[in-house]
C-alpha positions as CSV (number, residue, x, y, z in Angstrom):
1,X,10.2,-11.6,19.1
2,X,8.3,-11.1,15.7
3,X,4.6,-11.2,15.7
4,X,3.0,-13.2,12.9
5,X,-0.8,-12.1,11.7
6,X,-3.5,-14.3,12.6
7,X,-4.9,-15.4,8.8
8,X,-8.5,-15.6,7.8
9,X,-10.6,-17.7,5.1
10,X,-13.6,-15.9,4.2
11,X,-15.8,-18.5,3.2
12,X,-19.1,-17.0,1.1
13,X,-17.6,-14.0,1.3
14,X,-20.3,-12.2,-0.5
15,X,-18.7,-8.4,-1.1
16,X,-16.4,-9.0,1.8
17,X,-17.6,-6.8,4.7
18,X,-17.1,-9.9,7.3
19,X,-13.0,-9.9,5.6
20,X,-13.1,-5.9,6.2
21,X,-13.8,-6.4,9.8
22,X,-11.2,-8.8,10.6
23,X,-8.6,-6.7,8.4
24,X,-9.4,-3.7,10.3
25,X,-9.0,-6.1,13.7
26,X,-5.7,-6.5,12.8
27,X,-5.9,-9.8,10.8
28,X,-5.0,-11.0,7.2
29,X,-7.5,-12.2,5.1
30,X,-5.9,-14.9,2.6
31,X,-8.6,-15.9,0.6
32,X,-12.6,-15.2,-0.3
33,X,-14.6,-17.8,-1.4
34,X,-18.2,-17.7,-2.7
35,X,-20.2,-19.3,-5.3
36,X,-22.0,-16.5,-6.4
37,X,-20.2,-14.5,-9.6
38,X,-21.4,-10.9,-8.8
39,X,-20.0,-11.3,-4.7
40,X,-17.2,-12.7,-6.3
41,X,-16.5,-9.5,-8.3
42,X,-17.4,-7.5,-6.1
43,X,-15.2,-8.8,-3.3
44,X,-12.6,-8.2,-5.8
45,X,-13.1,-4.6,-6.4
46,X,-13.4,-3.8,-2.4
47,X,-10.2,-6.2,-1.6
48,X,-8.1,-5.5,-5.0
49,X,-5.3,-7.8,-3.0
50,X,-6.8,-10.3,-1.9
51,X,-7.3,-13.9,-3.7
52,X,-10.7,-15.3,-5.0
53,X,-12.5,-18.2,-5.7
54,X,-15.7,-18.6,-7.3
55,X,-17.1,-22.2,-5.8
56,X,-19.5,-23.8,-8.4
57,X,-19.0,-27.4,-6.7
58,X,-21.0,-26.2,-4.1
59,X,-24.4,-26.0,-6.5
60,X,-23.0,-29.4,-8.3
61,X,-23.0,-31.3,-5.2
62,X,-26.2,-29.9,-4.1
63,X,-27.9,-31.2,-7.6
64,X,-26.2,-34.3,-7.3
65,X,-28.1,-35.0,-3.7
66,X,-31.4,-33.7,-4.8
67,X,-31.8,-36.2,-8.3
């Protein structure tokens, strides 16, 4: 019987030390999200596989509640 990998979402992933934990438990990290640019590119470098997301709708829906 095959084995299929548990699968991660990193959400605010930040450089993606939480996704290098669960890749080195034996996971596989899918996607990183964060809404910061600079985590963003760094994640990238550190997980050159891996697919990201930069998440601005996060700060638009925070204005949106605050006017």
């Amino acid at each position: 019987m095959m084995r299929e990998k548990k699968t991660v979402l990193d959400l605010f992933c930040g450089c993606g030390g939480l996704s290098y934990g669960f890749i080195e438990a034996g996971y596989e990290v899918l996607l990183g999200i964060d809404h910061w640019k600079d985590a963003i590119t760094t994640f990238e470098k550190n997980h050159k596989q891996k697919i990201t997301w930069s998440c601005s709708r996060f700060c638009l829906m925070k204005q949106q509640k605050e006017d």
